[in-house]
PDB file as gemmi writes it, atoms N, CA and C in Angstrom:
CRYST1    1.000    1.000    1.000  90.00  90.00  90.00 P 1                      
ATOM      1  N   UNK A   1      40.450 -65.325 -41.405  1.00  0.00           N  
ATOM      2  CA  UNK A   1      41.754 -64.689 -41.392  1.00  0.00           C  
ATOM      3  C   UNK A   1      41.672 -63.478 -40.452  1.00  0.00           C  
ATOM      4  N   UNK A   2      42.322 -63.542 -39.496  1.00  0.00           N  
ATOM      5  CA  UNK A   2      42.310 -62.547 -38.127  1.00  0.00           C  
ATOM      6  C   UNK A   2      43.163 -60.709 -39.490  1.00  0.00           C  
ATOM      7  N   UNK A   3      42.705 -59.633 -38.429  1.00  0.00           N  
ATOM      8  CA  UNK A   3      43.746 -58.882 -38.639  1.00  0.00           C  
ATOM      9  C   UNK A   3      45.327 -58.476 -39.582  1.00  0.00           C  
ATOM     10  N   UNK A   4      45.611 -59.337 -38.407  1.00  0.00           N  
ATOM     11  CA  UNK A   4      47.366 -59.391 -38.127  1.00  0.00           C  
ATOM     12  C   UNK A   4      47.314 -60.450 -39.764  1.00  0.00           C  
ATOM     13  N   UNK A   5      47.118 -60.970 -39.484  1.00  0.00           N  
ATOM     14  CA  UNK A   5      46.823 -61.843 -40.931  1.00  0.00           C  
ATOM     15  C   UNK A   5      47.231 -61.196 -41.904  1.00  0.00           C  
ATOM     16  N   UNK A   6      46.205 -60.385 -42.528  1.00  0.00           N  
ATOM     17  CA  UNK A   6      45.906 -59.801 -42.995  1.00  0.00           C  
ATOM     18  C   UNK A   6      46.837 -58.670 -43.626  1.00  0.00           C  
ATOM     19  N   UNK A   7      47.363 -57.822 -42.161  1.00  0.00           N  
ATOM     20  CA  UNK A   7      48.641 -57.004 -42.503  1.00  0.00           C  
ATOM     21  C   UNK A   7      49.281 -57.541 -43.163  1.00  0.00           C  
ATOM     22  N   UNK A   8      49.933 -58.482 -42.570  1.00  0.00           N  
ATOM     23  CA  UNK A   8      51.206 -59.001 -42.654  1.00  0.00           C  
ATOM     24  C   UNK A   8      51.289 -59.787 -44.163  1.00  0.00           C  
ATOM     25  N   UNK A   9      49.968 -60.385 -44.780  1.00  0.00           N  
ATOM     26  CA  UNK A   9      49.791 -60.484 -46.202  1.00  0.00           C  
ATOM     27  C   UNK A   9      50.142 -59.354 -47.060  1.00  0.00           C  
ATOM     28  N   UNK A  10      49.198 -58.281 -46.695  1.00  0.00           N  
ATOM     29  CA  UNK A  10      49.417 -56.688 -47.644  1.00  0.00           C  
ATOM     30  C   UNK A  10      50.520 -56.154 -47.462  1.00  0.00           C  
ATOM     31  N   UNK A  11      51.234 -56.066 -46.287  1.00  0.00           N  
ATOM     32  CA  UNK A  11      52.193 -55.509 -46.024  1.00  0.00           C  
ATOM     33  C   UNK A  11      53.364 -55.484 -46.796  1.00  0.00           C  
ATOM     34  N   UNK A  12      53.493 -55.459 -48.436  1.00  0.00           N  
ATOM     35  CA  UNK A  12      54.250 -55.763 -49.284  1.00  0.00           C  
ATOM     36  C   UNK A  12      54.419 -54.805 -50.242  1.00  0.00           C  
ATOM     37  N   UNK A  13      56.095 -54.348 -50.793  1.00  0.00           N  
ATOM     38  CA  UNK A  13      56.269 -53.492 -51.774  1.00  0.00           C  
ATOM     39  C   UNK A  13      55.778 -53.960 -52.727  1.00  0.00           C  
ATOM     40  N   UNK A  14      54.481 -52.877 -53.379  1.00  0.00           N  
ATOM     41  CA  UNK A  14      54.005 -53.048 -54.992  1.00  0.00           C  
ATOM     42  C   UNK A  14      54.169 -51.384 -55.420  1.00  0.00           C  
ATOM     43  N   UNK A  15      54.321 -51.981 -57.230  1.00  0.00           N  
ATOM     44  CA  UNK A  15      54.085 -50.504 -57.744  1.00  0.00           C  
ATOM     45  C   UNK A  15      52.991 -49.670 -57.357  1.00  0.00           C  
ATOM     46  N   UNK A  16      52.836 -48.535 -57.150  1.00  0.00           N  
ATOM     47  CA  UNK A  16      51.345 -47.553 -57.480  1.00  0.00           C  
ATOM     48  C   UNK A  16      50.776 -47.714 -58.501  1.00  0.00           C  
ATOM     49  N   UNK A  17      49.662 -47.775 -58.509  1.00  0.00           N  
ATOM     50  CA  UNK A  17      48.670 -48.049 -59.739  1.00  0.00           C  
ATOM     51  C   UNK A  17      48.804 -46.473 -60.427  1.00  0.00           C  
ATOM     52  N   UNK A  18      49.366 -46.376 -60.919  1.00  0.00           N  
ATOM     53  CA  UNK A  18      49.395 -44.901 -61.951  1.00  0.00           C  
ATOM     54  C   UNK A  18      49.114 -45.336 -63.196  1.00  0.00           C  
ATOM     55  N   UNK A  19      49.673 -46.521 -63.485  1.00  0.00           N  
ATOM     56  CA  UNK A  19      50.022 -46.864 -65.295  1.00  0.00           C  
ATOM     57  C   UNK A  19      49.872 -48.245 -65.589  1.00  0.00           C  
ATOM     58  N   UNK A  20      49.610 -48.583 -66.756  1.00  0.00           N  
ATOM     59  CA  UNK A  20      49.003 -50.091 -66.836  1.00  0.00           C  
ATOM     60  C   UNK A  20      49.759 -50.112 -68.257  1.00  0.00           C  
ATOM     61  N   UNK A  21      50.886 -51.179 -68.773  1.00  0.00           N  
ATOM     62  CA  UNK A  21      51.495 -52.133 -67.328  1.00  0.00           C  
ATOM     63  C   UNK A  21      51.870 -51.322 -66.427  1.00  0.00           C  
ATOM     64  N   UNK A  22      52.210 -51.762 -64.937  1.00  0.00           N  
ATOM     65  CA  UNK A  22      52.682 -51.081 -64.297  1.00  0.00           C  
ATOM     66  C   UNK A  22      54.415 -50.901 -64.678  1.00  0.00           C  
ATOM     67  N   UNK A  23      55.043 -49.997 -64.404  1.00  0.00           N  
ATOM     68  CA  UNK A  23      56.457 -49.446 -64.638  1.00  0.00           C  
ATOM     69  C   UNK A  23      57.267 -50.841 -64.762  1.00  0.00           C  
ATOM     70  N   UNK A  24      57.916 -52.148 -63.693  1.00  0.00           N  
ATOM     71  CA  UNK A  24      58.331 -52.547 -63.811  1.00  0.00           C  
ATOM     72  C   UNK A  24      58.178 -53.367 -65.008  1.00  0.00           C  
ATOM     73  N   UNK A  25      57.307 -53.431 -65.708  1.00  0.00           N  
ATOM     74  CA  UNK A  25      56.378 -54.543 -66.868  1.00  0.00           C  
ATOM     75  C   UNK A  25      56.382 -53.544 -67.870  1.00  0.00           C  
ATOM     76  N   UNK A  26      57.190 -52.938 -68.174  1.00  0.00           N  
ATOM     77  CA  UNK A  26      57.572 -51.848 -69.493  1.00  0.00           C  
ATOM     78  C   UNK A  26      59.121 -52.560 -69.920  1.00  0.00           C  
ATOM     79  N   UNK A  27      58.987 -52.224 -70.957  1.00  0.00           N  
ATOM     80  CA  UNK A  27      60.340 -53.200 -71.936  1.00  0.00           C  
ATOM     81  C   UNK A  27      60.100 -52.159 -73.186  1.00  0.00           C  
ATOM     82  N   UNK A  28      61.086 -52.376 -74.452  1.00  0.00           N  
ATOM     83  CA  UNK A  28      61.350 -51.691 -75.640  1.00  0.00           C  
ATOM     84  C   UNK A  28      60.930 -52.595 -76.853  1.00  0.00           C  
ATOM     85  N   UNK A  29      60.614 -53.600 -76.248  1.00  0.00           N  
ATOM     86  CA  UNK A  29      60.606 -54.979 -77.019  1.00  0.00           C  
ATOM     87  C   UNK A  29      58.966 -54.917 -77.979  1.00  0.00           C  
ATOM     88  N   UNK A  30      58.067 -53.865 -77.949  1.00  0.00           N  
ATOM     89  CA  UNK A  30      56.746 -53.173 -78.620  1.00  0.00           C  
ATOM     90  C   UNK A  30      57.148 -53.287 -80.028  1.00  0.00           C  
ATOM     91  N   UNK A  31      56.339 -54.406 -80.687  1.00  0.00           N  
ATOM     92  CA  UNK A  31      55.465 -54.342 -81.719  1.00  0.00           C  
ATOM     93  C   UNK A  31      55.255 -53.376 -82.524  1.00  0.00           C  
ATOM     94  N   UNK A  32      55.013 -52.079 -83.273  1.00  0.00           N  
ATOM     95  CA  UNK A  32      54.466 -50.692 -83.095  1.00  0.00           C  
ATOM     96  C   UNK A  32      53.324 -50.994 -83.779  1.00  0.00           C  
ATOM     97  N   UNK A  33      53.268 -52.259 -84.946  1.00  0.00           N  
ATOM     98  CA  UNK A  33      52.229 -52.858 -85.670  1.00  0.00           C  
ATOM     99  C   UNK A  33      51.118 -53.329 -85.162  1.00  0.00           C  
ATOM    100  N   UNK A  34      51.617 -54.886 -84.540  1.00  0.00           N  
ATOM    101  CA  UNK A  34      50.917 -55.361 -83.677  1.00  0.00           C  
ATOM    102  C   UNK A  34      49.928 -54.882 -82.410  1.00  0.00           C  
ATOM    103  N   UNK A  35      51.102 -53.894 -81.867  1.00  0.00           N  
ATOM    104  CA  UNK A  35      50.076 -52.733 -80.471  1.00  0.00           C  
ATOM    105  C   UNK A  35      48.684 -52.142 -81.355  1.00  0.00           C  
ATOM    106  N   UNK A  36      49.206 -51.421 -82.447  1.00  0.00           N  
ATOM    107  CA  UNK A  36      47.991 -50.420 -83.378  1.00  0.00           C  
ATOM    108  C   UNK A  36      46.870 -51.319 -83.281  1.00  0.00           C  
ATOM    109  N   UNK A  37      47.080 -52.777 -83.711  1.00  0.00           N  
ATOM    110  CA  UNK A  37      46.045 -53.732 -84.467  1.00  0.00           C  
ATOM    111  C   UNK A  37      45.357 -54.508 -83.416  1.00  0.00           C  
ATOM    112  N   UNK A  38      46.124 -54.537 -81.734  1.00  0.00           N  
ATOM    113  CA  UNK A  38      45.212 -54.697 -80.511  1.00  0.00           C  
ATOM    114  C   UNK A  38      44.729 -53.380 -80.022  1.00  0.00           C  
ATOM    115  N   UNK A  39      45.070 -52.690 -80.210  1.00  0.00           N  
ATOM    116  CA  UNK A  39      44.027 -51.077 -79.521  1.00  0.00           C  
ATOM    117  C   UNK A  39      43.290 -51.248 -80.160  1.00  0.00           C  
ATOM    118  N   UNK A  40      42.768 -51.091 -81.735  1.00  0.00           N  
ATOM    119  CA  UNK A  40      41.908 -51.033 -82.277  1.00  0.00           C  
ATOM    120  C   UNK A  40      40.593 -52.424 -82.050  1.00  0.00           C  
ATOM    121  N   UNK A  41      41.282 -53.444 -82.235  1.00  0.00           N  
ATOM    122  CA  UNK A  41      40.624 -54.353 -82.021  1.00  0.00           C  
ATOM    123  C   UNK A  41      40.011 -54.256 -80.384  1.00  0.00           C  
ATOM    124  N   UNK A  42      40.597 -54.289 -78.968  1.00  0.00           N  
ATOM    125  CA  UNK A  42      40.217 -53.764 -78.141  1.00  0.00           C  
ATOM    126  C   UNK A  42      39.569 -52.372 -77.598  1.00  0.00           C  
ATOM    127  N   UNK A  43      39.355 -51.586 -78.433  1.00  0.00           N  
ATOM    128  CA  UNK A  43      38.706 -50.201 -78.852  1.00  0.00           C  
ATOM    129  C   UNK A  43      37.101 -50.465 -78.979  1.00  0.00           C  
ATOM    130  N   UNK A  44      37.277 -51.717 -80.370  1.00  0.00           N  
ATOM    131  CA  UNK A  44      35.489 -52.153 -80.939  1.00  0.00           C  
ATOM    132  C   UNK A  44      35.474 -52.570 -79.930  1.00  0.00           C  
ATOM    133  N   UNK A  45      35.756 -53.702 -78.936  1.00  0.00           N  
ATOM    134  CA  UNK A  45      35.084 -54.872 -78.166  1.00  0.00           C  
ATOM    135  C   UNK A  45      34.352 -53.643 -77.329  1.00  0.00           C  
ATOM    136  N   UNK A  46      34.999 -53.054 -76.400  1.00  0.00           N  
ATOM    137  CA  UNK A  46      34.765 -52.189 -74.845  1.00  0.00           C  
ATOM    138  C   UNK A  46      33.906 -51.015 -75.797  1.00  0.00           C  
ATOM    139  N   UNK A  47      34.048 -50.157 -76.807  1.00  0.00           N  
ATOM    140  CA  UNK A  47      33.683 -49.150 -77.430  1.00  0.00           C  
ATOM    141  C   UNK A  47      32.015 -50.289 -77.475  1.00  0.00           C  
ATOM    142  N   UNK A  48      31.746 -51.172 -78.352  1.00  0.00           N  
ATOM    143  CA  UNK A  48      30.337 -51.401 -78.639  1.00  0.00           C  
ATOM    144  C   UNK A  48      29.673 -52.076 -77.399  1.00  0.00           C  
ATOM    145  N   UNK A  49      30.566 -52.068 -76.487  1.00  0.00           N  
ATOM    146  CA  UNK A  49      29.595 -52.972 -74.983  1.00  0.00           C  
ATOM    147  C   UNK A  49      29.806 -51.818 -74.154  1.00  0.00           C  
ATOM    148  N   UNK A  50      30.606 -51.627 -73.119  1.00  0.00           N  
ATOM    149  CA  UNK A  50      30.226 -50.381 -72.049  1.00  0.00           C  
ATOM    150  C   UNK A  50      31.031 -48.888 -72.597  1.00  0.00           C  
ATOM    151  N   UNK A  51      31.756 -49.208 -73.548  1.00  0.00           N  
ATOM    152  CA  UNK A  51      32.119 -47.879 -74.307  1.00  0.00           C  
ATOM    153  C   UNK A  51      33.749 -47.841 -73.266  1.00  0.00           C  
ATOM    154  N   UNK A  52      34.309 -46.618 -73.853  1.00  0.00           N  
ATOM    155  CA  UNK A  52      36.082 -47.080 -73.711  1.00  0.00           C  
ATOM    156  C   UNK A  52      36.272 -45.639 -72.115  1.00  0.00           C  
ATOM    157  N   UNK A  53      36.918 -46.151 -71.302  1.00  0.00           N  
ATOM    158  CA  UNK A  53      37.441 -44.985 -70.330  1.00  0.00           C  
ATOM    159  C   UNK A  53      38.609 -44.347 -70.830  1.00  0.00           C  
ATOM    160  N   UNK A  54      38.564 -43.086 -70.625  1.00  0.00           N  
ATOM    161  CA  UNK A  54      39.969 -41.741 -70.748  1.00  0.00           C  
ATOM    162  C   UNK A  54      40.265 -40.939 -69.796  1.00  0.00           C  
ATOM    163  N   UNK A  55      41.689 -41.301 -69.368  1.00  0.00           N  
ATOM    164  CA  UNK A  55      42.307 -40.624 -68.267  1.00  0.00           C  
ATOM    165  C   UNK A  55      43.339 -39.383 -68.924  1.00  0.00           C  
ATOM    166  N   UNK A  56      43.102 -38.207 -68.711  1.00  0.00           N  
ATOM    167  CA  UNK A  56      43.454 -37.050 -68.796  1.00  0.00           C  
ATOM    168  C   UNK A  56      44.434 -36.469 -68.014  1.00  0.00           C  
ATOM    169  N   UNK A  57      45.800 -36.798 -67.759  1.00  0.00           N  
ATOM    170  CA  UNK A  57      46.264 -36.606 -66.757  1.00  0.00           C  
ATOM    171  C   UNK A  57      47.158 -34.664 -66.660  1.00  0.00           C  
ATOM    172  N   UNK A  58      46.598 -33.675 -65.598  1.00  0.00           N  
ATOM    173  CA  UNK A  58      46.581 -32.528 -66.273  1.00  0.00           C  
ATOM    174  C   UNK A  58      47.726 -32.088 -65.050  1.00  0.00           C  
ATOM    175  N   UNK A  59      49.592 -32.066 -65.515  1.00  0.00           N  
ATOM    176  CA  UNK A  59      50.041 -32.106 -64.378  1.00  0.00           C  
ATOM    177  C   UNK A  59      50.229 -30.907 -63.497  1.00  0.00           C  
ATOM    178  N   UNK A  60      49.415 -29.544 -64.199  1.00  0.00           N  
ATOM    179  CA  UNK A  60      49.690 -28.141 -63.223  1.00  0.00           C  
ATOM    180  C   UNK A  60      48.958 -27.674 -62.183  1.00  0.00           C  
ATOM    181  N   UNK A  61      49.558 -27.803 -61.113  1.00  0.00           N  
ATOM    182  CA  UNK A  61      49.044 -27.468 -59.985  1.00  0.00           C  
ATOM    183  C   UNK A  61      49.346 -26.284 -59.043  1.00  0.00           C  
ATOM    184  N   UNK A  62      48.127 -25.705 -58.856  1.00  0.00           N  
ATOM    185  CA  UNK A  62      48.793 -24.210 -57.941  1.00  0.00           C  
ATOM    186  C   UNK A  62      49.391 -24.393 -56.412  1.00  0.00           C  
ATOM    187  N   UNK A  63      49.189 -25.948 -56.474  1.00  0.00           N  
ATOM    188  CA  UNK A  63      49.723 -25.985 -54.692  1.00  0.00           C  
ATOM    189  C   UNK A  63      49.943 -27.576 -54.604  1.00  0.00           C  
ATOM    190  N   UNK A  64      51.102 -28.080 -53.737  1.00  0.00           N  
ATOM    191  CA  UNK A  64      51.188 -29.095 -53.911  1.00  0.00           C  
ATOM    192  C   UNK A  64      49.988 -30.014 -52.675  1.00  0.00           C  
ATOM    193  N   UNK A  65      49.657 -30.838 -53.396  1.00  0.00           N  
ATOM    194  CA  UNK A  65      48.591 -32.048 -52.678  1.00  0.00           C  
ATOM    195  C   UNK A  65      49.680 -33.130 -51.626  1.00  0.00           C  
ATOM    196  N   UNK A  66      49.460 -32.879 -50.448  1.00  0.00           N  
ATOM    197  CA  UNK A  66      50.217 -34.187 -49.964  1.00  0.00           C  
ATOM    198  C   UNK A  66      49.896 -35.661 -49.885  1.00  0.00           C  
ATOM    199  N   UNK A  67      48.935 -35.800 -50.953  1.00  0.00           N  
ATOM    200  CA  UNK A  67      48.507 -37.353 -51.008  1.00  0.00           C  
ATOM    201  C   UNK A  67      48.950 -37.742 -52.637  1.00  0.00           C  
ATOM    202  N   UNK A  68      49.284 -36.684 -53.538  1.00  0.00           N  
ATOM    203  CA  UNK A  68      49.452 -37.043 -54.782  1.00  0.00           C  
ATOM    204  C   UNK A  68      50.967 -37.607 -55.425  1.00  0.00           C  
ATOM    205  N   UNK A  69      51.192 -38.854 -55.763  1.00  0.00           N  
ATOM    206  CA  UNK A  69      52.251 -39.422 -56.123  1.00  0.00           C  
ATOM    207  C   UNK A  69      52.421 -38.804 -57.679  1.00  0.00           C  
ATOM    208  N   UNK A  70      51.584 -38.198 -58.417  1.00  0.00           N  
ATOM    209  CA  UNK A  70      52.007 -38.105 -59.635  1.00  0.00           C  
ATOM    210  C   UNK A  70      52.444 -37.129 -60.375  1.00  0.00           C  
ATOM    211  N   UNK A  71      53.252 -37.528 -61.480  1.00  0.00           N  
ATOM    212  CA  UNK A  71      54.174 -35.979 -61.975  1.00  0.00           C  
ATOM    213  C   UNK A  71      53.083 -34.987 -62.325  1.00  0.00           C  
ATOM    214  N   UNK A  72      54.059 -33.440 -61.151  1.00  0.00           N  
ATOM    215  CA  UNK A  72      53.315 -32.441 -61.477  1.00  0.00           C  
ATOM    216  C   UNK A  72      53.986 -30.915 -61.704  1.00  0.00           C  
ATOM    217  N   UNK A  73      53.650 -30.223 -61.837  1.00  0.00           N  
ATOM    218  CA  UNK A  73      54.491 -28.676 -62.027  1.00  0.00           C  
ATOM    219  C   UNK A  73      53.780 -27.713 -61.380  1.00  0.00           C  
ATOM    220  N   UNK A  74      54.233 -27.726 -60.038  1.00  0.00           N  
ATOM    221  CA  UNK A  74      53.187 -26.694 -58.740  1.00  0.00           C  
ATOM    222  C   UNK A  74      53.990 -25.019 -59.887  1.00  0.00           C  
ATOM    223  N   UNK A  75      52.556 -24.696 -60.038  1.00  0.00           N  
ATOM    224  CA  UNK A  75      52.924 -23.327 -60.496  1.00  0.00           C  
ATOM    225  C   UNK A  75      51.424 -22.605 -61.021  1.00  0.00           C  
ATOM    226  N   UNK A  76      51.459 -20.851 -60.671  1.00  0.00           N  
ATOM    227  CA  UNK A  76      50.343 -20.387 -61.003  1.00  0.00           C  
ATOM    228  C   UNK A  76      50.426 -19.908 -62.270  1.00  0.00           C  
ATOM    229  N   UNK A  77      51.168 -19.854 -62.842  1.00  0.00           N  
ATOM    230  CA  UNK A  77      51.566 -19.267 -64.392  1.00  0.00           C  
ATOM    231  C   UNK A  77      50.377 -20.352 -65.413  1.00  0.00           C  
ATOM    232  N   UNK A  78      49.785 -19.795 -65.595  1.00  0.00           N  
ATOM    233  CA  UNK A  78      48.511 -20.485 -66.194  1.00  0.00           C  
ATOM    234  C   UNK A  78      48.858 -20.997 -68.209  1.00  0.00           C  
ATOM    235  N   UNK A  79      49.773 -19.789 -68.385  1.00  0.00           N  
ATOM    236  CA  UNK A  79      50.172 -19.865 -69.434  1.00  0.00           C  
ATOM    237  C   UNK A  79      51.183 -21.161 -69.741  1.00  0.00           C  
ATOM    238  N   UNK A  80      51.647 -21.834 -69.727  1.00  0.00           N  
ATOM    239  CA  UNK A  80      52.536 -23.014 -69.490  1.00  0.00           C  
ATOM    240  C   UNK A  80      51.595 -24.236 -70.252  1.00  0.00           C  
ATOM    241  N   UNK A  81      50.191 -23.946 -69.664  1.00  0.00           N  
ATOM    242  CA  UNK A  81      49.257 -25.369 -70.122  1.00  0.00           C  
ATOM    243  C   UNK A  81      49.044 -25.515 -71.382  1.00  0.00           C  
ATOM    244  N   UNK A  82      48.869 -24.146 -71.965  1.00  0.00           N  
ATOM    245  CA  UNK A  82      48.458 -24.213 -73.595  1.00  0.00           C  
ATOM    246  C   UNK A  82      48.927 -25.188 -74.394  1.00  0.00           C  
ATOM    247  N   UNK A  83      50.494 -25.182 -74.175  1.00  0.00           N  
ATOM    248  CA  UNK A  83      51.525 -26.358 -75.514  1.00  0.00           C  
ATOM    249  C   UNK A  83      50.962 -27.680 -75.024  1.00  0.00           C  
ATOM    250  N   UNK A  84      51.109 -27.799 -73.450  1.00  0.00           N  
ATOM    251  CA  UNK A  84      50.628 -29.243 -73.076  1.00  0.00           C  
ATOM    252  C   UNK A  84      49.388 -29.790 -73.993  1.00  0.00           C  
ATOM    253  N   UNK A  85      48.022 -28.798 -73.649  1.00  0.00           N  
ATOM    254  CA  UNK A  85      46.989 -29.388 -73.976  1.00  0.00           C  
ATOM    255  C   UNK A  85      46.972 -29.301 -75.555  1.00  0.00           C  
ATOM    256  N   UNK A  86      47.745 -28.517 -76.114  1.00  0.00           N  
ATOM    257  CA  UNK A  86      47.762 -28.777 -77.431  1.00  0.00           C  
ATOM    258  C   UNK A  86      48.612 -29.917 -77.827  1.00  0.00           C  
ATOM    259  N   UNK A  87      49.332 -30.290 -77.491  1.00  0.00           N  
ATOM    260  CA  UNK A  87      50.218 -32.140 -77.470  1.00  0.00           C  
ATOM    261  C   UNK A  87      48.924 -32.851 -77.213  1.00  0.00           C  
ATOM    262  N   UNK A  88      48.024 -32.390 -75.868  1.00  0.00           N  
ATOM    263  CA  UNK A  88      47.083 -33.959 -75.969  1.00  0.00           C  
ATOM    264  C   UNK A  88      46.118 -34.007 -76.567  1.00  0.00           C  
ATOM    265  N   UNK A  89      45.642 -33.073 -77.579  1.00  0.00           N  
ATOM    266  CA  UNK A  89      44.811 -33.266 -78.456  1.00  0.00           C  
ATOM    267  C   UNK A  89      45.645 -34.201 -79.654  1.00  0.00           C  
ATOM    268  N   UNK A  90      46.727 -33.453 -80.215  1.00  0.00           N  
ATOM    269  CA  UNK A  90      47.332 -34.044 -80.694  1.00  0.00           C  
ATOM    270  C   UNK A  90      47.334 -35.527 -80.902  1.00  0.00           C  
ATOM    271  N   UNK A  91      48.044 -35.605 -79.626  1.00  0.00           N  
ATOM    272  CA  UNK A  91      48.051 -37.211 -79.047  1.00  0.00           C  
ATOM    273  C   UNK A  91      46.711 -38.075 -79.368  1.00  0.00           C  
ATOM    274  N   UNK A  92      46.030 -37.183 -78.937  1.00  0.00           N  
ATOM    275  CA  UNK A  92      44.206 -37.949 -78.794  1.00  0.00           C  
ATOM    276  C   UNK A  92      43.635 -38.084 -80.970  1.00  0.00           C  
ATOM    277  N   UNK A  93      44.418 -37.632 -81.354  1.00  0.00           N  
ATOM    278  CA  UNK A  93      43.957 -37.293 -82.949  1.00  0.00           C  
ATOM    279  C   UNK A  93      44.631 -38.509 -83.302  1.00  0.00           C  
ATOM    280  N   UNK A  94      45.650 -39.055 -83.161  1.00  0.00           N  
ATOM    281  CA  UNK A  94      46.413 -40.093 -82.830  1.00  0.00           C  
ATOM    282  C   UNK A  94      45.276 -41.568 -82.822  1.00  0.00           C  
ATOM    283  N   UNK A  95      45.056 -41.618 -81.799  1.00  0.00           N  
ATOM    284  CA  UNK A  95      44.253 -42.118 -80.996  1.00  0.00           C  
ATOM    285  C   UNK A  95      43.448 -42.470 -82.067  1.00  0.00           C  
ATOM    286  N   UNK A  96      42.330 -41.560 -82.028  1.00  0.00           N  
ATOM    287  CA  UNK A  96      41.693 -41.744 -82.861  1.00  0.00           C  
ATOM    288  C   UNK A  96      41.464 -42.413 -84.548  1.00  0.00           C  
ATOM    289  N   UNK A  97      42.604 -42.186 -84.938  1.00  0.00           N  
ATOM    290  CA  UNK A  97      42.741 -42.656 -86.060  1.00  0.00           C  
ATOM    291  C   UNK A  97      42.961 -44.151 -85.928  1.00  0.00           C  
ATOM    292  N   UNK A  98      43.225 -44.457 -85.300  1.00  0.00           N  
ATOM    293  CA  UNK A  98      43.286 -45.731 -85.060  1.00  0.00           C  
ATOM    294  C   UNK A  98      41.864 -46.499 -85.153  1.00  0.00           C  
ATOM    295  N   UNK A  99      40.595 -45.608 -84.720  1.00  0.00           N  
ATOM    296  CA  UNK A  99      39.725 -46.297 -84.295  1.00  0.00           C  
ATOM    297  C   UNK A  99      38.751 -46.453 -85.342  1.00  0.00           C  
ATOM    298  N   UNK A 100      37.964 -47.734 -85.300  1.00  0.00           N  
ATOM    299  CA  UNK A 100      36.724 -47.671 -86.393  1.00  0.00           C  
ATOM    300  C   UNK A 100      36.036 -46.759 -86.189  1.00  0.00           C  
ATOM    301  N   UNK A 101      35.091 -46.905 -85.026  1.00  0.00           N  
ATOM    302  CA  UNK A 101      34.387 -45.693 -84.882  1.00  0.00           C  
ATOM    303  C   UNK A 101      34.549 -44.832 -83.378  1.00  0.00           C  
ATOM    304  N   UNK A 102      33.536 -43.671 -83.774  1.00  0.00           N  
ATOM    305  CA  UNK A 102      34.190 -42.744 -82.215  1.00  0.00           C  
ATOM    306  C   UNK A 102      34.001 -43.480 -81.564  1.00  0.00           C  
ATOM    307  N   UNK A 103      33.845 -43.226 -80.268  1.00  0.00           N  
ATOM    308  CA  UNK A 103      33.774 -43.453 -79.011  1.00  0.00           C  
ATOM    309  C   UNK A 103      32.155 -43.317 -78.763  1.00  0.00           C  
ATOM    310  N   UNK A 104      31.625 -43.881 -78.277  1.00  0.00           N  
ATOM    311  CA  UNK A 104      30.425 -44.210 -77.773  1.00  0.00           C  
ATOM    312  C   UNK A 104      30.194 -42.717 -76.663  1.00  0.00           C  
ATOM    313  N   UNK A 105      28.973 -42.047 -76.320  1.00  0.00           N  
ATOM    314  CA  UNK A 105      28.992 -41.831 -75.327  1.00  0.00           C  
ATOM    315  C   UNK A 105      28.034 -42.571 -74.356  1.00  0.00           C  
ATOM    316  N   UNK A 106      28.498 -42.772 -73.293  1.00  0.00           N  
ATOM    317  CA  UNK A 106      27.393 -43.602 -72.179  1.00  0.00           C  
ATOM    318  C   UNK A 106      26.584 -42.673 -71.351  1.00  0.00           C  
TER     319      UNK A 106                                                      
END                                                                             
């Protein structure tokens, strides 16, 4: 497959990989039961073989990045983060309860 090939294959509107599903593959149509009872179950599998990945997404920034697509709040006011990171513990306590056991570290 030459080049030009090549482009002209890739050369196609897709979502950004930010979020899994990606945006268009989001619906209201969630289980809230069913989701709990595959995280968990998908939690043990990846948790007892290579252990589970966590993306932290932290949106305050003192300057804007011109390569970054993702929501952010350019600002030096440092004070702003506290409530956030106290939601993602929150969130993460959440999380957790869900799970048999912690998280592995690797």
């Amino acid at each position: 497959m030459t080049c030009v090939n090549l482009s002209e294959k890739y050369n196609v509107a897709v979502p950004r990989y930010t979020s899994y599903p990606s945006v268009p593959f989001w619906n209201n149509s969630i289980d809230v039961d069913k989701w709990k009872k595959v995280f968990a179950q998908q939690v043990d599998i990846s948790n007892n073989g290579e252990g589970i990945s966590l993306y932290i997404h932290l949106p305050f920034c003192e300057s804007l990045c011109t390569y970054c697509g993702c929501n952010k709040k350019i600002t030096t006011n440092h004070s702003v983060e506290e409530e956030y990171m106290q939601a993602i513990v929150k969130e993460w306590d959440l999380y957790k309860a869900l799970m048999d056991d912690k998280p592995h570290d690797t």
